[in-house]
C-alpha distance (Angstrom), angle and dihedral (degrees) to the residues before:
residue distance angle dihedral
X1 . . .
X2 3.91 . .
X3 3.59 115.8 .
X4 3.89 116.4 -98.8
X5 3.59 139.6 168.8
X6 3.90 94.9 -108.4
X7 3.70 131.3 13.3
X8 3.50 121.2 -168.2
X9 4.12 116.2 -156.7
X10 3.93 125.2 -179.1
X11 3.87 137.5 177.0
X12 3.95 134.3 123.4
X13 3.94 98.8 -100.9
X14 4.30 91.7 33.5
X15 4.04 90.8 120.3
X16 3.68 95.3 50.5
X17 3.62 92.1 90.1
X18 3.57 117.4 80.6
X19 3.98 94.3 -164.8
X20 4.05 81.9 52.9
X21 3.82 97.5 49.4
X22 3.87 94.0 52.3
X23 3.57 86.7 59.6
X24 3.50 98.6 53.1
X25 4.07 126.9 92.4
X26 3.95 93.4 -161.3
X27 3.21 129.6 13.1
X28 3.78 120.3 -157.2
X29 3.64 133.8 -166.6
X30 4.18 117.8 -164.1
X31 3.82 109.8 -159.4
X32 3.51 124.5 -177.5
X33 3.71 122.5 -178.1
X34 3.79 121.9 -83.1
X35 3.58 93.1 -121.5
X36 3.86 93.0 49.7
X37 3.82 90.9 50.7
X38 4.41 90.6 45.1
X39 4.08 80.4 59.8
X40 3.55 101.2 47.9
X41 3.26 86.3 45.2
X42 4.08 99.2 52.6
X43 3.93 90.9 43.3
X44 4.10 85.8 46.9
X45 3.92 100.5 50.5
X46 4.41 89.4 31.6
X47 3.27 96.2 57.8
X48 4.13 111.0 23.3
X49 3.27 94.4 35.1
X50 3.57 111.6 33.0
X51 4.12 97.1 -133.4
X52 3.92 122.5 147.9
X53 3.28 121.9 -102.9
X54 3.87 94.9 -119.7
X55 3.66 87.2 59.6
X56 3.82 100.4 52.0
X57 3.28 86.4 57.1
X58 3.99 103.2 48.6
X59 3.85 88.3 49.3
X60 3.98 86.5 49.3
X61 3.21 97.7 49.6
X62 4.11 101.4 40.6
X63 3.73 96.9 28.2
X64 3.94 112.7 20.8
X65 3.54 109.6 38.4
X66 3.92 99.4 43.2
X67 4.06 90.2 46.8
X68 3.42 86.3 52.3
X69 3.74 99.3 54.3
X70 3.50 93.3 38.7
X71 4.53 101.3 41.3
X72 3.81 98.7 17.2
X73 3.62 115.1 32.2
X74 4.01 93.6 53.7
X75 3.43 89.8 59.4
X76 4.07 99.9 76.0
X77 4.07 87.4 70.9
X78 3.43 80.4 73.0
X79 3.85 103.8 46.9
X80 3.70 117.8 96.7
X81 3.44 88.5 -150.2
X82 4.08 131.7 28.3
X83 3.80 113.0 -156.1
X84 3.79 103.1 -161.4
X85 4.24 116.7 -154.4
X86 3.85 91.6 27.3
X87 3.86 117.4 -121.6
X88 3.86 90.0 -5.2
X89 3.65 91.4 82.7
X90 3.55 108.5 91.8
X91 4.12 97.1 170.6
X92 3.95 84.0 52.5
X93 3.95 93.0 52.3
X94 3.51 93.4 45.1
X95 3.51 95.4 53.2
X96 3.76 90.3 52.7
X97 3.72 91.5 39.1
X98 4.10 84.1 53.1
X99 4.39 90.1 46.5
X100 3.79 89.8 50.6
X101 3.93 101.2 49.4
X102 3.84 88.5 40.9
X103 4.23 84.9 59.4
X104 3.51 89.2 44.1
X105 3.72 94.3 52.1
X106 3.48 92.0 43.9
X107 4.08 92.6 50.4
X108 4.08 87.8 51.6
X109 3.88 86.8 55.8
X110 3.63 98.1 47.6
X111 3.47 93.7 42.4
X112 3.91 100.8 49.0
């Protein structure tokens, strides 16, 4: 990776590093409700990927749900900032939209 002013990483277990966290400015964690991510999930693996009902919901409910509570969830205690509703929230996006060009402006000035 090529050093830049700001790098922006994502991914549902990113904060479970410690060596990873350290080197991170702000950490944010994007929930979205478990009932909204069951649905995009159903629509996702119905359509796309031709599964049955009655097996989305067996893998949901023995796989998904309890990795989730037990990887994912545990993983906002480390956020500095929890964006609830995902990319619906358009106060929450500004705000971080607002955060990053202040760094940015603030890199430009130090660095010229």
């Amino acid at each position: 990776v090529h050093q830049r002013s700001i790098i922006i990483i994502e991914g549902i277990l990113i904060f479970s590093e410690k060596e990873l966290r350290e080197l991170m400015d702000i950490k944010i964690y994007v929930d979205t409700d478990a009932d909204e991510r069951l649905l995009r999930r159903l629509r996702r693996d119905l359509i796309e990927r031709g599964r049955n009902i009655e097996s989305i919901i067996y893998q949901y409910n023995t796989t998904v749900k309890p990795m989730h509570l037990e990887f994912v969830e545990p993983s906002k205690r480390w956020a500095d900032v929890i964006i609830p509703k995902g990319g619906e929230n358009e106060v929450a996006i500004d705000m971080i939209a607002t955060k990053i060009k202040s760094m940015l402006s603030t890199i430009d000035k130090v660095s010229n």
